[in-house]
C-alpha positions as CSV (number, residue, x, y, z in Angstrom):
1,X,130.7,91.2,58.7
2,X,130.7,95.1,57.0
3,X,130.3,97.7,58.8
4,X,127.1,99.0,57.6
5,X,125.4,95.5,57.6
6,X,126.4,95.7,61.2
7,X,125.1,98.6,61.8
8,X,122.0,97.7,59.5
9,X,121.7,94.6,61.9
10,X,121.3,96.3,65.1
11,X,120.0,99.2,64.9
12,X,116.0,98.1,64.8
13,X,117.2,96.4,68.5
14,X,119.1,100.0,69.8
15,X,116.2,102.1,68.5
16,X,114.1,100.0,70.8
17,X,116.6,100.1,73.2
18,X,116.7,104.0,73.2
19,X,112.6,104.5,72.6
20,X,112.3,102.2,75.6
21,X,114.5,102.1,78.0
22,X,117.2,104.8,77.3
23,X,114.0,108.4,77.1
24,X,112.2,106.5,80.1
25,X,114.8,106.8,82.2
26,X,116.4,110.4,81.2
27,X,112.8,111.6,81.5
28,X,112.3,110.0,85.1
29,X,115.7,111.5,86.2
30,X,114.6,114.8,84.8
31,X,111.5,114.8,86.7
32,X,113.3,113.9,90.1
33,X,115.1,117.3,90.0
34,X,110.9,118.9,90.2
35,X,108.6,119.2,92.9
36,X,104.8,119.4,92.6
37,X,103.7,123.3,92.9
38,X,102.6,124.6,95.6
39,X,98.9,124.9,96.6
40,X,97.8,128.9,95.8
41,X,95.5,130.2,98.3
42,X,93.0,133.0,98.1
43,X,91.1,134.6,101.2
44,X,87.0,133.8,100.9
45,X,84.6,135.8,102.9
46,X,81.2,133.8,103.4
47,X,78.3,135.4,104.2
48,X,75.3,134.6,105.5
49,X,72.2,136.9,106.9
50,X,73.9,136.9,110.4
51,X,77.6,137.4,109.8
52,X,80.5,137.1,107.5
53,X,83.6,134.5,107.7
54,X,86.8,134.9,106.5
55,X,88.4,131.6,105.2
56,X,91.6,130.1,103.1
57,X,90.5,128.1,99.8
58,X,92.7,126.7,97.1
59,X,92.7,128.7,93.8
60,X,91.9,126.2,91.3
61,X,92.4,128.5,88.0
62,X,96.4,130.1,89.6
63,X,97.2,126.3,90.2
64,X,96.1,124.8,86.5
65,X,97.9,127.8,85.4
66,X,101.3,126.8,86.8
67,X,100.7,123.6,85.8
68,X,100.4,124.7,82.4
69,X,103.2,127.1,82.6
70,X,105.5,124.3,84.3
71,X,103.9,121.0,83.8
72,X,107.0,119.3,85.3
73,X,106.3,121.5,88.3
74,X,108.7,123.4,90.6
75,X,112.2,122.8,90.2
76,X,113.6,121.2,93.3
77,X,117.0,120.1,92.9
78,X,118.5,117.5,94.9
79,X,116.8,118.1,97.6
80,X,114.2,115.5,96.9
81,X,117.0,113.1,97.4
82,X,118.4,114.5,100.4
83,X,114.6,115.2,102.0
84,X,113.2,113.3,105.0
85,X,111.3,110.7,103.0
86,X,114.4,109.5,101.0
87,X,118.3,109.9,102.1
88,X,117.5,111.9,105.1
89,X,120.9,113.7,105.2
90,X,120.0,116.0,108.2
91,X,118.0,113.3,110.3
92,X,120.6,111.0,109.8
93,X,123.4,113.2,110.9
94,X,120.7,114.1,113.7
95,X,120.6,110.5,114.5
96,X,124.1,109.9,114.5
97,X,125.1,112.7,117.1
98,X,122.3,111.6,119.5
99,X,122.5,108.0,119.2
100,X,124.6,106.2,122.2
101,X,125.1,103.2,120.1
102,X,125.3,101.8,117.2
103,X,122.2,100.0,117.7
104,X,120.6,103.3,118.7
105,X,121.7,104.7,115.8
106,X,120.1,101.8,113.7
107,X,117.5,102.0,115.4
108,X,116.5,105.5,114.8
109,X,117.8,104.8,111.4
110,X,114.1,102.6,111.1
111,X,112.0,105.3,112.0
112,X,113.0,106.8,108.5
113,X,111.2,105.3,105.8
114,X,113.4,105.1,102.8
115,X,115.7,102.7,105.5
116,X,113.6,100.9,106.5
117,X,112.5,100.4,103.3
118,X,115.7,99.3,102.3
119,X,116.4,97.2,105.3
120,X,114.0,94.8,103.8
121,X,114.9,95.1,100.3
122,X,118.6,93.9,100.9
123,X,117.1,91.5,103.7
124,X,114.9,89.5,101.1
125,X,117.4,90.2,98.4
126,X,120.2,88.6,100.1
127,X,118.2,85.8,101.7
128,X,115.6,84.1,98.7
129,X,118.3,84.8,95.9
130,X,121.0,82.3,97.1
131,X,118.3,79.7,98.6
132,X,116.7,79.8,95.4
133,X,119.6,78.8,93.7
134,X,120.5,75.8,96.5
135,X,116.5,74.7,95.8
136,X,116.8,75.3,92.3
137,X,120.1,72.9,92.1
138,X,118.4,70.7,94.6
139,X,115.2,70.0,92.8
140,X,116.8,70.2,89.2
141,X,119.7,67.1,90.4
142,X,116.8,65.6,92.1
143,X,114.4,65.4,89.0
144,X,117.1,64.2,86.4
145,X,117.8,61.1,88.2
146,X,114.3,60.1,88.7
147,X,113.1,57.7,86.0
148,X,111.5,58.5,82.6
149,X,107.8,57.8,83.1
150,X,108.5,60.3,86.3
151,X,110.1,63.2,85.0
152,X,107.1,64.7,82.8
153,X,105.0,64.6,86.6
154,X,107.8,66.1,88.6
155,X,108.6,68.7,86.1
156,X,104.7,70.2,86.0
157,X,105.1,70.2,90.1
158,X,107.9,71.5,90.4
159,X,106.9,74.4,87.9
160,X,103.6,75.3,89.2
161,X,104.7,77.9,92.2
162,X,106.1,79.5,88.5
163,X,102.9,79.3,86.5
164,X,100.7,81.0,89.3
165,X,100.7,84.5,89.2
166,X,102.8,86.4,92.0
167,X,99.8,88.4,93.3
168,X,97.2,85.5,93.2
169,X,100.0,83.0,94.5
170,X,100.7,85.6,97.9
171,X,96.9,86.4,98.0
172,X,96.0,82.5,98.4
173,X,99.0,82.7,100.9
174,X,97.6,85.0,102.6
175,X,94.3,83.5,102.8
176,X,96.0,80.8,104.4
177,X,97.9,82.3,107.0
178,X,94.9,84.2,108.6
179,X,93.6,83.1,111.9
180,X,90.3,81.1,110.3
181,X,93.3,79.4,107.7
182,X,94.4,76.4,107.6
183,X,98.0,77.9,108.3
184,X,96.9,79.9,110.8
185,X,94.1,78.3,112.7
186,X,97.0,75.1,112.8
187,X,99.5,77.7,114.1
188,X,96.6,78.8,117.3
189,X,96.4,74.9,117.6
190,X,99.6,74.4,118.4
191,X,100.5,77.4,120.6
192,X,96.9,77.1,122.3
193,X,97.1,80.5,121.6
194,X,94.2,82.1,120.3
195,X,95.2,85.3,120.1
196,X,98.5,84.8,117.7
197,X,98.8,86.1,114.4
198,X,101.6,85.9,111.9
199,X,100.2,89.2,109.9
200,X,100.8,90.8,113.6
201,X,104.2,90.5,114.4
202,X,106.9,92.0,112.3
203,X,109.8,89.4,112.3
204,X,106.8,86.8,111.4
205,X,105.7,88.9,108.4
206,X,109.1,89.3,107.1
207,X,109.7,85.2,107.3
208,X,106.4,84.7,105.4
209,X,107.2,87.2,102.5
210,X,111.1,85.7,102.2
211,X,109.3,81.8,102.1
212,X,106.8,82.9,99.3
213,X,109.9,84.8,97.5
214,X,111.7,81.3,98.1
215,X,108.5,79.3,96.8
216,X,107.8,81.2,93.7
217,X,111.7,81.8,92.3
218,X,113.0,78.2,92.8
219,X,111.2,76.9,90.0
220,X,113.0,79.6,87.4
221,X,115.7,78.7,89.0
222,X,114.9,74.6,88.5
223,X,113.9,74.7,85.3
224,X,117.1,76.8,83.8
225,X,119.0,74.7,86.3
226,X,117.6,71.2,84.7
227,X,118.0,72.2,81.0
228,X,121.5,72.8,81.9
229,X,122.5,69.3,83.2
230,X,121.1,68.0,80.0
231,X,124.5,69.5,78.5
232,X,126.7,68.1,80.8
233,X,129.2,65.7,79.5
234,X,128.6,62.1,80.2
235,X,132.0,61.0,79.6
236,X,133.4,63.6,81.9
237,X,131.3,62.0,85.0
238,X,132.0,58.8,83.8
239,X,135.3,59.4,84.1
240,X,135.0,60.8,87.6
241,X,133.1,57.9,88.7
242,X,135.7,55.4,87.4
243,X,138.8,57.0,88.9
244,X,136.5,56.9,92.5
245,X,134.6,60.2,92.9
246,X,131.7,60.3,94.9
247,X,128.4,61.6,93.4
248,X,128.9,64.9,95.4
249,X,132.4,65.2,94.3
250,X,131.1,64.4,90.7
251,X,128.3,67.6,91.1
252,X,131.4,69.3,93.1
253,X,134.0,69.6,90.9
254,X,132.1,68.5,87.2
255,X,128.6,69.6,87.1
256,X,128.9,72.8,89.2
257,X,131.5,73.8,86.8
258,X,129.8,73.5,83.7
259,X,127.0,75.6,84.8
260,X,128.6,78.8,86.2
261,X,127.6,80.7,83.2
262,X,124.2,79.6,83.8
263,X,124.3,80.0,87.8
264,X,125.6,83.6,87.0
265,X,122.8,84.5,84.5
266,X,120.0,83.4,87.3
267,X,122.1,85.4,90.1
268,X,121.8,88.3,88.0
269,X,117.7,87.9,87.3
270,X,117.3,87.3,90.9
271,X,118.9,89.6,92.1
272,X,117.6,92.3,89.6
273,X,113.9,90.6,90.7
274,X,113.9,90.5,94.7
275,X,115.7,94.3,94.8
276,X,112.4,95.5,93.3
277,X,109.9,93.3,95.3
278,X,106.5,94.7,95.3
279,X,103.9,91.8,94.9
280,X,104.2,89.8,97.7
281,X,103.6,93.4,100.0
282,X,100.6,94.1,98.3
283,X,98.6,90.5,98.2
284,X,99.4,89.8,102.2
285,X,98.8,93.5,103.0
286,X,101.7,93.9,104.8
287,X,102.7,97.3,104.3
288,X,102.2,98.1,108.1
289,X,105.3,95.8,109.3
290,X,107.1,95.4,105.6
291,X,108.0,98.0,102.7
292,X,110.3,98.1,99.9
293,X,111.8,100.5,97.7
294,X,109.6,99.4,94.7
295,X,106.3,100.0,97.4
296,X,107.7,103.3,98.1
297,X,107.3,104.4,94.2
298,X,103.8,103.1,94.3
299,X,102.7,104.9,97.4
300,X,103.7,108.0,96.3
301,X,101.8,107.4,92.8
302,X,98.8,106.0,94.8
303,X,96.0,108.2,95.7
304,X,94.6,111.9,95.2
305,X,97.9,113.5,95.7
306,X,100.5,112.2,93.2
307,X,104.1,112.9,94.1
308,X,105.7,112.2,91.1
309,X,109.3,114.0,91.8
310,X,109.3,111.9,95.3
311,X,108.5,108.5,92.8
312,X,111.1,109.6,90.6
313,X,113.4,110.4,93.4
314,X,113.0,106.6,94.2
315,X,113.1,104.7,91.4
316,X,116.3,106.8,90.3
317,X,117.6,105.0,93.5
318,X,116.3,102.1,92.9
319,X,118.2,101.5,89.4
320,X,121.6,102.9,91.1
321,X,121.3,100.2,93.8
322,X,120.3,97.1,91.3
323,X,123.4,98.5,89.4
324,X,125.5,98.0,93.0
325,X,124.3,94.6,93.4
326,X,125.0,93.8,90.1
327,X,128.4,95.3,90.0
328,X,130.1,92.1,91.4
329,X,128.9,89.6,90.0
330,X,129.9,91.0,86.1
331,X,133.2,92.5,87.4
332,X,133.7,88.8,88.1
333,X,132.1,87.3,85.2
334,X,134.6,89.6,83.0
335,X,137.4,87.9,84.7
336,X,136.7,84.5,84.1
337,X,135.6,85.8,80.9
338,X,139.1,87.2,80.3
339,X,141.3,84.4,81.6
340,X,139.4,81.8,79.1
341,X,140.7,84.1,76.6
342,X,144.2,84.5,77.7
């Protein structure tokens, strides 16, 4: 192909790519460096037939000034990144000289809440992505050697945890777990305990946000899973089977195989998806006992007081550590990639 029809060829795709993906992001690390400016106040006297008081209000009319003479507000540096809500350089170093332990240390590391955000992030990361893979594989073997008249049934089954929207799926979840639920009313059953409470305890929230992440990936997960074993070649397990392999041997060492590419490309969504988990926090209302990074961006956009250098701060971190994760699995892709070449 020329040149120029190459060029012609791609460049609708990288002017979309620069428009919307490429100016998004330059702006949002631009406006990490800014801070919002701070409040002006004026001295007020109030007066009334008795006496006169002396009080602090905020100048409206200096502040919309400022904000029109700076309207990404006051520069900041990287201090946002280093501040107590996000990488907490001095707290940290605090920490570590006071801390006994290492579990002391950790610890006090929690009371921080860009860790502990970030404990949870690479907690449900680590834990749904590969189970949703064994399910996936699971379900998608499963369902291919059921019979015809089956399949269509199973299929729709398996995919509905997909079709339901993430924040009605975790809200009827939720609904379920609470103490007049048939989850949890079973659970009080059980225990003879009237008093327990999943949404109470910490560990117990965490479990039910990484089983809903579980339920609701597996069917991508299926679904990509079972449309590759259509591809595999039947003459390849054939001949496994004739010279004696066993059907696990056969998925061991044939069909396993054959998929990497597509076990790679669902490592890679699910890994880019739980990093930036946000729904399930929101629809069971677990914010007390469970945040993540992607929560953290919304609670500093949520409310009167928009902190939109700390949000940027955030999601700027955010993309660097989806780019860690990532990281290993392409470096390895590449050298597979490479030694099919060579």
């Amino acid at each position: 192909m020329p040149h120029r029809t190459f060029i012609y060829f791609i460049l609708p795709s990288l002017l979309s790519m620069i428009l919307l993906i490429a100016v998004p992001v330059f702006s949002v690390i631009v406006q990490s460096f800014f801070v919002e400016h701070e409040q002006v106040l004026i001295e007020v006297e109030n007066c009334n037939p008795f006496k006169c008081v002396k009080s602090l209000s905020v100048d409206q009319q200096a502040g919309a000034k400022l904000r029109q003479e700076a309207p990404l507000g006051r520069f900041n540096g990287i201090n946002t990144y280093t501040n107590r809500n996000h990488l907490a350089f001095d707290e940290v170093a605090l920490a570590w000289m006071e801390s006994k332990s290492l579990v002391d240390f950790g610890a006090k590391l929690l009371n921080l809440p860009f860790y502990k955000a970030l404990l949870f992030t690479l907690t449900y990361t680590f834990i749904v992505s590969p189970f949703v893979l064994i399910f996936g594989l699971a379900i998608a073997l499963g369902v291919n050697g059921l019979p015809k008249f089956v399949k269509g049934p199973s299929i729709f089954v398996s995919l509905l945890p997909m079709i339901v929207t993430p924040l009605i799926g975790s809200l009827i979840l939720f609904w379920m777990i609470d103490a007049k639920g048939i989850l949890g009313s079973t659970l009080q059953l059980i225990f003879d305990d009237n008093n327990l409470s999943l949404k109470a305890s910490m560990p117990l929230t965490w479990v039910m946000l990484i089983v809903y992440g579980i339920w609701h990936s597996t069917p991508f997960a299926f679904i990509v899973l079972y449309a590759g074993l259509q591809t595999v070649p039947q003459e390849t397990l054939e001949a496994a089977s004739i010279d004696g392999a066993t059907r696990w041997e056969r998925i061991r060492h044939v069909t396993v195989p054959h998929m990497v590419p597509l076990i790679i490309f669902i490592t890679l969504m699910q890994l880019m998806d739980n990093f930036r988990v946000f729904e399930p926090i929101v629809g069971f209302s677990a914010s007390a006992k469970a945040t993540s990074l992607s929560w953290i961006i919304f609670n500093d956009l949520h409310g009167d007081s928009k902190l939109f250098g700390s949000a940027a701060a955030s999601s700027i971190m955010t993309i660097i550590g989806v780019m860690i994760l990532l990281m290993p699995v392409l470096i390895r892709s590449w050298k597979n990639f490479n030694i099919k070449l060579h």
